[in-house]
N, CA, C and O atoms as a GROMACS GRO file, in nm:
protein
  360
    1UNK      N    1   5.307  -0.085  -2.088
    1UNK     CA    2   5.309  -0.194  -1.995
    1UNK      C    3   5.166  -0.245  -1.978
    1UNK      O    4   5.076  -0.167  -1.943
    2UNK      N    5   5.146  -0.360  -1.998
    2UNK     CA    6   5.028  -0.430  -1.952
    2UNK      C    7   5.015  -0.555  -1.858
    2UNK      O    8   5.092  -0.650  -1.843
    3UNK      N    9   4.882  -0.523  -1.793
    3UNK     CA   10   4.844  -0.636  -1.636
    3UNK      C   11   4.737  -0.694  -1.720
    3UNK      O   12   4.646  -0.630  -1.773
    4UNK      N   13   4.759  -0.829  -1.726
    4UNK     CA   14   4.686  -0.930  -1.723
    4UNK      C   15   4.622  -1.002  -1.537
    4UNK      O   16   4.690  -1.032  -1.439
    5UNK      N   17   4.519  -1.006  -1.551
    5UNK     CA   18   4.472  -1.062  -1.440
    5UNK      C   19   4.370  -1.192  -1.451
    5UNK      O   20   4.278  -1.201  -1.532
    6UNK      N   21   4.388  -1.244  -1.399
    6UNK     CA   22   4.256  -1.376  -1.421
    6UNK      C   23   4.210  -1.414  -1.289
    6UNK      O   24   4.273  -1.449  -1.189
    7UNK      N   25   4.047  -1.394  -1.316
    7UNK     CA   26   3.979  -1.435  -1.229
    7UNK      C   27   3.872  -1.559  -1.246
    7UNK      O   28   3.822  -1.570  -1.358
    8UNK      N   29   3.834  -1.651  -1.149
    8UNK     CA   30   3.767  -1.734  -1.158
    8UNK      C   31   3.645  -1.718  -1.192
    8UNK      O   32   3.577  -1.615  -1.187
    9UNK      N   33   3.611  -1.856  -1.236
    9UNK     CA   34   3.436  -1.809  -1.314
    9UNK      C   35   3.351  -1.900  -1.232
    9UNK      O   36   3.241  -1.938  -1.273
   10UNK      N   37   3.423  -1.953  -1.060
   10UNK     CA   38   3.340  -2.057  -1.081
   10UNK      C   39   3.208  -2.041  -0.957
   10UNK      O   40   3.144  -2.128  -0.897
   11UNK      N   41   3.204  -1.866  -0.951
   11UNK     CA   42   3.119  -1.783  -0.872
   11UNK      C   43   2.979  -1.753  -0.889
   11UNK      O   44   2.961  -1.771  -1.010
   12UNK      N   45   2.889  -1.723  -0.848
   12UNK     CA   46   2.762  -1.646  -0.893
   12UNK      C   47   2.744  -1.562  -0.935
   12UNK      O   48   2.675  -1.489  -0.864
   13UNK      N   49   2.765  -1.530  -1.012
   13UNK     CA   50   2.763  -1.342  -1.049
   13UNK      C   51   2.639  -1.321  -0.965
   13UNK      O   52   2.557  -1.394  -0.909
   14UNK      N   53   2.668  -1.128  -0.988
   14UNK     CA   54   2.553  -1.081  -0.931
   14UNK      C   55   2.389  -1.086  -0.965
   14UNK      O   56   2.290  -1.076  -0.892
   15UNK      N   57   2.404  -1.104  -1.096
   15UNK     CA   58   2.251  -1.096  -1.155
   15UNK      C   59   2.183  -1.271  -1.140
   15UNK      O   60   2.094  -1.315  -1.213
   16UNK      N   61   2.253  -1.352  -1.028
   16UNK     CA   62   2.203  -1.485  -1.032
   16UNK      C   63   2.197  -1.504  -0.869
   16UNK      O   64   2.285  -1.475  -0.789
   17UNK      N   65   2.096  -1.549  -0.847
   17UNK     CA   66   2.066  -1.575  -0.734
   17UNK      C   67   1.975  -1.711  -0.650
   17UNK      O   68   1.895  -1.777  -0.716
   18UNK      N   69   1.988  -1.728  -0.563
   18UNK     CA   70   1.972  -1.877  -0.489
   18UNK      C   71   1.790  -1.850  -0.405
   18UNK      O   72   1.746  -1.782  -0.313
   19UNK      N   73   1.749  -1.926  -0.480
   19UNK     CA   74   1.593  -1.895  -0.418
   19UNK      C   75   1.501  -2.048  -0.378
   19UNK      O   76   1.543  -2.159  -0.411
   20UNK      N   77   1.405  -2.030  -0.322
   20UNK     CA   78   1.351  -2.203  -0.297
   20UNK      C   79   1.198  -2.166  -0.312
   20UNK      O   80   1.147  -2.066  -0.260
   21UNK      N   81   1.133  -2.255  -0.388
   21UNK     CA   82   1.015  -2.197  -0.418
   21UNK      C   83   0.888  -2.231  -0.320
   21UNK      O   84   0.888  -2.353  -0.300
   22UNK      N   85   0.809  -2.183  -0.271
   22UNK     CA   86   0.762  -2.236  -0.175
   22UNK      C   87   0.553  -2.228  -0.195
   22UNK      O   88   0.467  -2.245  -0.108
   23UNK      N   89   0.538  -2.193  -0.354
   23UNK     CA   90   0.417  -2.174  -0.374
   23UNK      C   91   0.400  -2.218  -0.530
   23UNK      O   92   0.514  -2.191  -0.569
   24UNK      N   93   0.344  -2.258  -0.624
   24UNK     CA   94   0.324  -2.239  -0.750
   24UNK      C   95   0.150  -2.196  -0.789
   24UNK      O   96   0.060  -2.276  -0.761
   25UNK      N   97   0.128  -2.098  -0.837
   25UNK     CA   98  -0.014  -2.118  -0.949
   25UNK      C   99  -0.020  -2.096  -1.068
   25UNK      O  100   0.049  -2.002  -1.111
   26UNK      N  101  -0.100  -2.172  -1.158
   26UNK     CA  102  -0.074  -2.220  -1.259
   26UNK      C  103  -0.170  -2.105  -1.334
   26UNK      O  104  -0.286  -2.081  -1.302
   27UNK      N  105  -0.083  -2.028  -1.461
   27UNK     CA  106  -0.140  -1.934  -1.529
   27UNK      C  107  -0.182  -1.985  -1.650
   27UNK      O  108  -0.147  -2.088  -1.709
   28UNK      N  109  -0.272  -1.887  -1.682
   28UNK     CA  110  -0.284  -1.898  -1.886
   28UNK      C  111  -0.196  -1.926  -1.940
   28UNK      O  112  -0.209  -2.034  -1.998
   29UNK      N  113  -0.040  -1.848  -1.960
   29UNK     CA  114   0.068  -1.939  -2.069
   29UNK      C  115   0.212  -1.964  -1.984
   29UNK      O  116   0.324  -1.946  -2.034
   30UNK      N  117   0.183  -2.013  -1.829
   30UNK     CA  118   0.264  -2.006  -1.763
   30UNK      C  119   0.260  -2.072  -1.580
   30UNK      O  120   0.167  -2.141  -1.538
   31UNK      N  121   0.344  -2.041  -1.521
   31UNK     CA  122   0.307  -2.048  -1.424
   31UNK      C  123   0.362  -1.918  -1.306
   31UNK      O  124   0.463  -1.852  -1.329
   32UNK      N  125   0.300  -1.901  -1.215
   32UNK     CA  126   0.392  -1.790  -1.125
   32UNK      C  127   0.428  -1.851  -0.973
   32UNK      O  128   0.352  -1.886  -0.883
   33UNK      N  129   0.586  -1.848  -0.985
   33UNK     CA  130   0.653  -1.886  -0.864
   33UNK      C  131   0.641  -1.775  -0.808
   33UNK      O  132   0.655  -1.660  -0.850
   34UNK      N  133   0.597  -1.843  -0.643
   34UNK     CA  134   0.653  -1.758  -0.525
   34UNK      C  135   0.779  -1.795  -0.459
   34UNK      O  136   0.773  -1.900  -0.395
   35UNK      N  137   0.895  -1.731  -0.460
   35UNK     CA  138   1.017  -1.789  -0.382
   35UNK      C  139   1.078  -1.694  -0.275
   35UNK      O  140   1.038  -1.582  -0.241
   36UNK      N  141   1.183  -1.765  -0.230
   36UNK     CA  142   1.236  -1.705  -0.106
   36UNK      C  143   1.318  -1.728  -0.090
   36UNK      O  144   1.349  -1.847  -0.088
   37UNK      N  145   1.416  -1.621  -0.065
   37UNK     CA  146   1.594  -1.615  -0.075
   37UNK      C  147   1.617  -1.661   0.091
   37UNK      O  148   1.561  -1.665   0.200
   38UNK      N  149   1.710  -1.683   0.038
   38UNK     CA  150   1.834  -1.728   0.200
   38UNK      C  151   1.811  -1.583   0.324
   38UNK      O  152   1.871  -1.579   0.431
   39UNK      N  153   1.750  -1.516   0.295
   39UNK     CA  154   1.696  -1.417   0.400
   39UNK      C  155   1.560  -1.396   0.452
   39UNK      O  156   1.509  -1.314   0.529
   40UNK      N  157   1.507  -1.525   0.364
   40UNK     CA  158   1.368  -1.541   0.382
   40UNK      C  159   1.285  -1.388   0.322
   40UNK      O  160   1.177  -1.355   0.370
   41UNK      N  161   1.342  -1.317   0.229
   41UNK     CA  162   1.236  -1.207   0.170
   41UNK      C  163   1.187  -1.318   0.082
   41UNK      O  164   1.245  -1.425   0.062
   42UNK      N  165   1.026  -1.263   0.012
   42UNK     CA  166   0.974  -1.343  -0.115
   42UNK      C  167   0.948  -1.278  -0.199
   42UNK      O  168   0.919  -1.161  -0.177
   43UNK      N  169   0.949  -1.313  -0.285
   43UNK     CA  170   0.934  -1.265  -0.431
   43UNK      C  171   0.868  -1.334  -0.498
   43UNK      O  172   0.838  -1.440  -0.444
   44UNK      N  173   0.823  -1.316  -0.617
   44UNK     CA  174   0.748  -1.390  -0.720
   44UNK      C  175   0.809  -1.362  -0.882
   44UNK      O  176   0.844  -1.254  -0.929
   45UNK      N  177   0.809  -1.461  -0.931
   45UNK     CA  178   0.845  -1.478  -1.090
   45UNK      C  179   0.786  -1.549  -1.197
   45UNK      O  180   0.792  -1.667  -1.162
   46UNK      N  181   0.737  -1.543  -1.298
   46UNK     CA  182   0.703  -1.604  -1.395
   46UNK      C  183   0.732  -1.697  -1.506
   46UNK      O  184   0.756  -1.644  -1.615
   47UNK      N  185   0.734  -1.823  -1.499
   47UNK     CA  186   0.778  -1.855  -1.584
   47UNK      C  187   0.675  -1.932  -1.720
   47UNK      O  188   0.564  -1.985  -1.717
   48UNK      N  189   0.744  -1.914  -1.801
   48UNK     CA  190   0.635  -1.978  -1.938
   48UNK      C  191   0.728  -1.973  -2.083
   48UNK      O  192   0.817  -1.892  -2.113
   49UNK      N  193   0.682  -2.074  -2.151
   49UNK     CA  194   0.768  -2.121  -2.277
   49UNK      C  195   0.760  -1.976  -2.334
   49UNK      O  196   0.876  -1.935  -2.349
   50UNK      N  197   0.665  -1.880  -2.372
   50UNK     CA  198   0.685  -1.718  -2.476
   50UNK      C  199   0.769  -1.643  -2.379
   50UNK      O  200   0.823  -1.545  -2.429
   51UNK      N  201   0.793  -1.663  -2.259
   51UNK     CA  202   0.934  -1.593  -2.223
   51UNK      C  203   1.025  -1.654  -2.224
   51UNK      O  204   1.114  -1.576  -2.190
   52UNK      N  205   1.071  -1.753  -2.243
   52UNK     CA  206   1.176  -1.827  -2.251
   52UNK      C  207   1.257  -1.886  -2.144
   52UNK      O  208   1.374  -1.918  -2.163
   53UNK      N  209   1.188  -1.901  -2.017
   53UNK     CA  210   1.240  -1.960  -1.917
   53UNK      C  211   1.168  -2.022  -1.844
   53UNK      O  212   1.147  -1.992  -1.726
   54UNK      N  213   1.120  -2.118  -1.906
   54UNK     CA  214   1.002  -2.213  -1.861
   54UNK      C  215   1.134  -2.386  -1.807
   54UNK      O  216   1.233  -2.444  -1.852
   55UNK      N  217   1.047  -2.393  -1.699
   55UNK     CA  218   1.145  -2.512  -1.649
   55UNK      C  219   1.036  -2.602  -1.578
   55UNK      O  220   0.970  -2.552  -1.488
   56UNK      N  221   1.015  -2.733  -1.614
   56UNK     CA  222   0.965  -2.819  -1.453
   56UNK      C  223   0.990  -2.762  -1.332
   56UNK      O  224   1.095  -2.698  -1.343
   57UNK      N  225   0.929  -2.750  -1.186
   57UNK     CA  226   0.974  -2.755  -1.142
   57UNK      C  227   0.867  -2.754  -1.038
   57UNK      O  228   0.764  -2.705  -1.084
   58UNK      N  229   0.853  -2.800  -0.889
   58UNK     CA  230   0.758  -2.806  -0.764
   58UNK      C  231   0.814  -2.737  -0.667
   58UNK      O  232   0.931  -2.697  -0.667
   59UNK      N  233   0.707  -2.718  -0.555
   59UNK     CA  234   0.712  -2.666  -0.457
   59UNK      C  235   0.848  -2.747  -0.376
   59UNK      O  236   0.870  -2.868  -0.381
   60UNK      N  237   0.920  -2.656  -0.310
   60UNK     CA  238   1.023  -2.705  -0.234
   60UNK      C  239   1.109  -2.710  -0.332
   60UNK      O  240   1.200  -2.692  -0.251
   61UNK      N  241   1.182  -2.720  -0.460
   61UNK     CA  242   1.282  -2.678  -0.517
   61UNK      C  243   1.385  -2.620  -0.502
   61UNK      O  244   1.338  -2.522  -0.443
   62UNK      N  245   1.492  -2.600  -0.508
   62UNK     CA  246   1.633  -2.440  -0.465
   62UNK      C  247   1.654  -2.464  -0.622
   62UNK      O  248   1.682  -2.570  -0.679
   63UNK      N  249   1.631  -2.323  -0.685
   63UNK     CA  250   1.659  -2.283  -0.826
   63UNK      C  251   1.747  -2.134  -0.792
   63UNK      O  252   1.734  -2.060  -0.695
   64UNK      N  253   1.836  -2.123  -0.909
   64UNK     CA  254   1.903  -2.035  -0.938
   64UNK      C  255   1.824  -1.982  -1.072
   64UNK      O  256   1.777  -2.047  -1.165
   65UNK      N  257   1.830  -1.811  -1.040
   65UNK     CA  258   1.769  -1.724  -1.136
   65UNK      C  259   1.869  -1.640  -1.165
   65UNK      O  260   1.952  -1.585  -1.093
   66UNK      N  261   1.842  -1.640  -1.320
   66UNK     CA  262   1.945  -1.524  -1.373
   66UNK      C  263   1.903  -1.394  -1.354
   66UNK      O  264   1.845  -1.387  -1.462
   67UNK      N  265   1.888  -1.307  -1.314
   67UNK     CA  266   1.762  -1.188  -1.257
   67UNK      C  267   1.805  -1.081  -1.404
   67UNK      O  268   1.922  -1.076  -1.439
   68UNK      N  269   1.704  -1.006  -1.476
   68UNK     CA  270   1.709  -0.959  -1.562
   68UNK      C  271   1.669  -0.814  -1.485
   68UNK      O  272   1.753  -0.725  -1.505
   69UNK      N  273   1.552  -0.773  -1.396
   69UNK     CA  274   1.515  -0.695  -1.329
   69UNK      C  275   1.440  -0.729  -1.250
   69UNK      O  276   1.385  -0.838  -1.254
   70UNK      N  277   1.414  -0.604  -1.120
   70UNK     CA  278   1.333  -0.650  -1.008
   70UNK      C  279   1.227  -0.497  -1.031
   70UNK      O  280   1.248  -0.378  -1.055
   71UNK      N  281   1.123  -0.574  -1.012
   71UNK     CA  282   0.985  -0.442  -1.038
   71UNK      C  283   0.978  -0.465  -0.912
   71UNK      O  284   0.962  -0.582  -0.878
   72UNK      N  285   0.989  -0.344  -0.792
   72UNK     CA  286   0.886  -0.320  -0.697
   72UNK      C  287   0.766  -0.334  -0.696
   72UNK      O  288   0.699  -0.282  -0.785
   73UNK      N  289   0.709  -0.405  -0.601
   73UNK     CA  290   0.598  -0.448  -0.572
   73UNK      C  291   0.586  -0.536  -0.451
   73UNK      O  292   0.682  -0.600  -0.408
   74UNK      N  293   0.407  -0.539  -0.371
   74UNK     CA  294   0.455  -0.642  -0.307
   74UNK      C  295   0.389  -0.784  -0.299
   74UNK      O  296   0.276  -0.787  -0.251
   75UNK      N  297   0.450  -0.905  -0.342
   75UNK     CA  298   0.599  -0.932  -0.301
   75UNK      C  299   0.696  -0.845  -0.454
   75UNK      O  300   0.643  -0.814  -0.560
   76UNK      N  301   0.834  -0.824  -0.420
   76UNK     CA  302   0.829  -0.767  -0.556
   76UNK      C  303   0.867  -0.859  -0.673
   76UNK      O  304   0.924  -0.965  -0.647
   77UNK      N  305   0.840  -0.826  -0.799
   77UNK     CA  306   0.848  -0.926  -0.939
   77UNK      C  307   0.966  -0.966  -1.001
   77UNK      O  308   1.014  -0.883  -1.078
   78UNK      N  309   1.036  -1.090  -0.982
   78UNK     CA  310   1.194  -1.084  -1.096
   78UNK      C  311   1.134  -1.109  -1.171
   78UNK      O  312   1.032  -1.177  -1.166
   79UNK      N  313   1.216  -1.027  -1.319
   79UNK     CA  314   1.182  -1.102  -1.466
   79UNK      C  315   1.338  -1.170  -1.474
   79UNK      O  316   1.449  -1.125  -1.444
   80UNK      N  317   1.296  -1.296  -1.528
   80UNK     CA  318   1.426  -1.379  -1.524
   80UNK      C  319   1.478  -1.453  -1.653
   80UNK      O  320   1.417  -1.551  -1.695
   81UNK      N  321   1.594  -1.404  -1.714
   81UNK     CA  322   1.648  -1.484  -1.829
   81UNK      C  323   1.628  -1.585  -1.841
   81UNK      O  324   1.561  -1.611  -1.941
   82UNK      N  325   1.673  -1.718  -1.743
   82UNK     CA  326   1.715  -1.802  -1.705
   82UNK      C  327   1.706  -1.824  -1.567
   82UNK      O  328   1.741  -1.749  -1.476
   83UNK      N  329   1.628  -1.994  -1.560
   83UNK     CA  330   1.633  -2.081  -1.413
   83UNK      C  331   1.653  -2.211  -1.435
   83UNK      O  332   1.599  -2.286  -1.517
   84UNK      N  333   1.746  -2.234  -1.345
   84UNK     CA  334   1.752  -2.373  -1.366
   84UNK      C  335   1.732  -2.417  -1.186
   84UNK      O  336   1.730  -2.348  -1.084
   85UNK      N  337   1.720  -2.565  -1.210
   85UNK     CA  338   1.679  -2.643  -1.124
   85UNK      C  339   1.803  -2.696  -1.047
   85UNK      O  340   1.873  -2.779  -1.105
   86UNK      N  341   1.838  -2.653  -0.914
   86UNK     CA  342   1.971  -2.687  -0.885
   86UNK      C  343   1.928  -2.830  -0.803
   86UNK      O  344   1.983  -2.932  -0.844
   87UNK      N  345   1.812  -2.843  -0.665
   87UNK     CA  346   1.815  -2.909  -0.616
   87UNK      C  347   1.648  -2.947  -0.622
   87UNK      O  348   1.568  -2.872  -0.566
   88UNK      N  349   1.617  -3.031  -0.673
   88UNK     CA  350   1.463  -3.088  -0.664
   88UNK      C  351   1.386  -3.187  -0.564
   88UNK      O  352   1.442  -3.281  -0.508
   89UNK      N  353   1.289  -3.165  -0.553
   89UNK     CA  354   1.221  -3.267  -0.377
   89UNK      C  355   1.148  -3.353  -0.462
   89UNK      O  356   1.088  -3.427  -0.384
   90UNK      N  357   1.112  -3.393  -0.597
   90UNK     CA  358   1.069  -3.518  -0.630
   90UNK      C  359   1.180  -3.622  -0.651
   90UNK      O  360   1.152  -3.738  -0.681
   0.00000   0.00000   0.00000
């Protein structure tokens, strides 16, 4: 006997998350966001074309990150697959 079940896809998974960036400085092959989740913790992430998730993007932004891992630290570090730009202030 077999259960088929179907569930919707049209959710966040867990490894993606809702952040607003509220700092940028501009690195050697990159730049490093400071952001801040809907609980107001901050974090910081990197983005740049040799990691592969380099995006436009300014201060005041709401981007979704695909979170690959979180290094403790403080603030602590996502490394992130994937960001995209959900809502932009230019």
């Amino acid at each position: 006997m077999a259960f088929v079940f179907a569930i919707g896809c049209n959710t966040i998974s867990n490894n993606k998350k809702l952040f607003t960036i509220t700092k940028i400085e501009q690195g050697k092959d990159g730049q490093t966001l400071y952001i801040r989740n809907s609980e107001n913790k901050t974090y910081t992430t990197v983005i740049s074309i040799p990691n592969g998730n380099f995006v436009e993007v300014i201060e005041g932004d709401r981007i979704q990150i695909d979170i690959q891992e979180i290094i403790e630290s403080d603030p602590p570090i996502i490394i992130s697959n994937h960001i995209m730009v959900l809502d932009s202030t230019n």
